[in-house]
N, C-alpha and C positions, 0 to 999 in steps of 0.2 A: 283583565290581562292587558294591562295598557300598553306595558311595556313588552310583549309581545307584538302588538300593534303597529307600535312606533317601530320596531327592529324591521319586520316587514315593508314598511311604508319607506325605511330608509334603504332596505333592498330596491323596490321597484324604484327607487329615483336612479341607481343604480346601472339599471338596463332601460333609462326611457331614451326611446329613438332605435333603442337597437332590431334587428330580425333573427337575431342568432335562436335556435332553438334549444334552448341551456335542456328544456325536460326532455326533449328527444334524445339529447346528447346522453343522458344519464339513464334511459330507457334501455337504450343500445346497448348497454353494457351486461344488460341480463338478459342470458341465451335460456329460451324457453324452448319449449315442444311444441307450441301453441304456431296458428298459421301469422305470417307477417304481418307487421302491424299492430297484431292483437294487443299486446303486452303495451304498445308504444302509446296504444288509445288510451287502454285502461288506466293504465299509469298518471297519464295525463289528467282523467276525468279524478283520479282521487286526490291529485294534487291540487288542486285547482276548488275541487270539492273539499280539501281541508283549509284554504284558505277562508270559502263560504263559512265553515261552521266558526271562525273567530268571528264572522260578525251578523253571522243572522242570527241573533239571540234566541229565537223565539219558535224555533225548528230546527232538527239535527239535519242536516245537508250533505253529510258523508257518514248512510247507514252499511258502509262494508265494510269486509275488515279484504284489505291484499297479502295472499298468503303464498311465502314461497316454499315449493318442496324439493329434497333434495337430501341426498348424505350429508356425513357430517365433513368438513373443508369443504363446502360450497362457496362459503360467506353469506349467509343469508341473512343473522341476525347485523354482521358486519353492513352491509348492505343499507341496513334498514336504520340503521345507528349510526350512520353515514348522513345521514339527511338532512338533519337538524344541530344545534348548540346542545352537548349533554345535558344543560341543565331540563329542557325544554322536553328530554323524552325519558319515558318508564322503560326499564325492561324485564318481566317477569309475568306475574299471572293476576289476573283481575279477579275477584268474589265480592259480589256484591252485599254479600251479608258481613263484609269489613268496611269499616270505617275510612280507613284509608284510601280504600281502592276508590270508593264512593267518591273520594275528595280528586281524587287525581284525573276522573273524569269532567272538573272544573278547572281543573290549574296544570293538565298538561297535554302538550302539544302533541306527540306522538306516542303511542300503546305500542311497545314491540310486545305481543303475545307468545315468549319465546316458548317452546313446545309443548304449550297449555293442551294443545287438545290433544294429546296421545294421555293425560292421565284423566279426560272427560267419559266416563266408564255409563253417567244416567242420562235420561230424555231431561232433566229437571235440570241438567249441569249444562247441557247446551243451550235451553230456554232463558237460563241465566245469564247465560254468557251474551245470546244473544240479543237479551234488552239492555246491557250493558254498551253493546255495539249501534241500538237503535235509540234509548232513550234523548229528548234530546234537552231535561234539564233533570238531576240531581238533587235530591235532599239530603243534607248533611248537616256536620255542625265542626268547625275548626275546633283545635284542643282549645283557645283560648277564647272561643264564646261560649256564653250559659244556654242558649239555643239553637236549635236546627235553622238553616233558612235554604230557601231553594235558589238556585247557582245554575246559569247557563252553563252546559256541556260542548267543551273546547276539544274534548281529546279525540283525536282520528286513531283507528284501529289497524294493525298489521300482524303480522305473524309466522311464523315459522313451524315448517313440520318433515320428519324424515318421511312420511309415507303418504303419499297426496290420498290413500287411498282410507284412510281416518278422517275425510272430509265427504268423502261419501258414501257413508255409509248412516247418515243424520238426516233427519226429519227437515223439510223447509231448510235446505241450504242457503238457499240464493244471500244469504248474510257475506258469506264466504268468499271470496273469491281469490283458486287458486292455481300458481303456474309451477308446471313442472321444469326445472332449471335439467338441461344438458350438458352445464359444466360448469366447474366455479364460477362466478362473478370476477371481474377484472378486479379488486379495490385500489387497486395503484393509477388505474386511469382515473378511476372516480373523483381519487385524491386529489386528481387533474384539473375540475372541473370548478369550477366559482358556484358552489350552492346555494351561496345568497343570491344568485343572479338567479338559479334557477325559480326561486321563491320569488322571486321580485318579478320573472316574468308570468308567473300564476297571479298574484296579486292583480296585476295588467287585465289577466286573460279572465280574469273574475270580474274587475271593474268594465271590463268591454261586453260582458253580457257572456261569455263561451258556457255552452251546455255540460256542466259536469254530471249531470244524473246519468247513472248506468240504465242501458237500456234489457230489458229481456233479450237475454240472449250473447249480450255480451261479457 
């Protein structure tokens, strides 16, 4: 994903010098139930943690998925598709026992899980799911090789769900993590906002050392 690389690397030259807080700016815009802050940390730590997984090859650095719940006009998948260049994110549902799916956890940047897990009905369908969100390289095989070969896993996970309460009701959640939205999402502000900047001060806030592991409890 070279050119993923480069598009990042020409974000971060973008905001070098600057203080402005592009990810808080875009935190702020989704009103949760959660106490202050909460949303603005976590946010932080998975952005910052999806930039780690473009280049730590050799370990998966962002094992959560951030799920937001809420009716339908919230903007949640809007939200989340918001974030990135379309080409760079999925939006639908992951199976590891597809080919495809397999592959998109090497060649794509963002997973909207959009309300995959209200039709997750077994213990075997969230274990799935869940090493899909943990693994952190892939075997597969493009249509136009005659072999498998194993692919560093790029893709960071999110997702969407009407009833937060489908998320707890599963085995070893902590994969998970989700906020209950109290009212639409602005996406007119959002629109507002230079996303490449935001990317480009993750990038920074990756190369400076900032802790993105989610801690127990957060």
């Amino acid at each position: 994903m070279e050119a993923l690389k480069k598009l990042l690397k020409e974000f971060s030259e973008e905001v070098a010098g600057e203080t402005r807080d592009y990810i808080e700016e875009v935190s702020k815009l989704v009103p949760t139930n959660s106490a202050p802050g909460v949303f603005d940390q976590v946010f932080k730590k998975w952005v910052v943690a999806s930039i780690a997984n473009l280049y730590e090859t050799d370990k998966n650095t962002n094992p959560n998925c951030l799920v937001l719940c809420g009716g339908q006009g919230m903007n949640k998948t809007s939200f989340f598709t918001s974030l990135f260049s379309p080409e760079y994110i999925f939006i639908g549902h992951i199976d590891l026992k597809n080919k495809d799916s397999r592959m998109r956890l090497s060649d794509t940047f963002i997973i909207v899980l959009d309300e995959q897990f209200s039709i997750l009905d077994k213990e075997k369908d969230w274990e799935s799911l869940k090493s899909a969100i943990t693994m952190p390289r892939v075997k597969a095989r493009w249509h136009y090789e005659k072999s498998s070969k194993v692919y560093s896993r790029i893709a960071n996970f999110c997702g969407t769900t009407n009833r937060i309460e489908v998320l707890k009701g599963i085995t070893n959640n902590r994969r998970f993590v989700p906020f209950q939205l109290t009212e639409p999402i602005d996406i007119n502000s959002l629109e507002q906002i230079a996303i490449r900047k935001m990317w480009g001060q993750a990038y920074h806030l990756y190369q400076s050392g900032f802790e993105y592991k989610l801690r127990n409890g957060e």
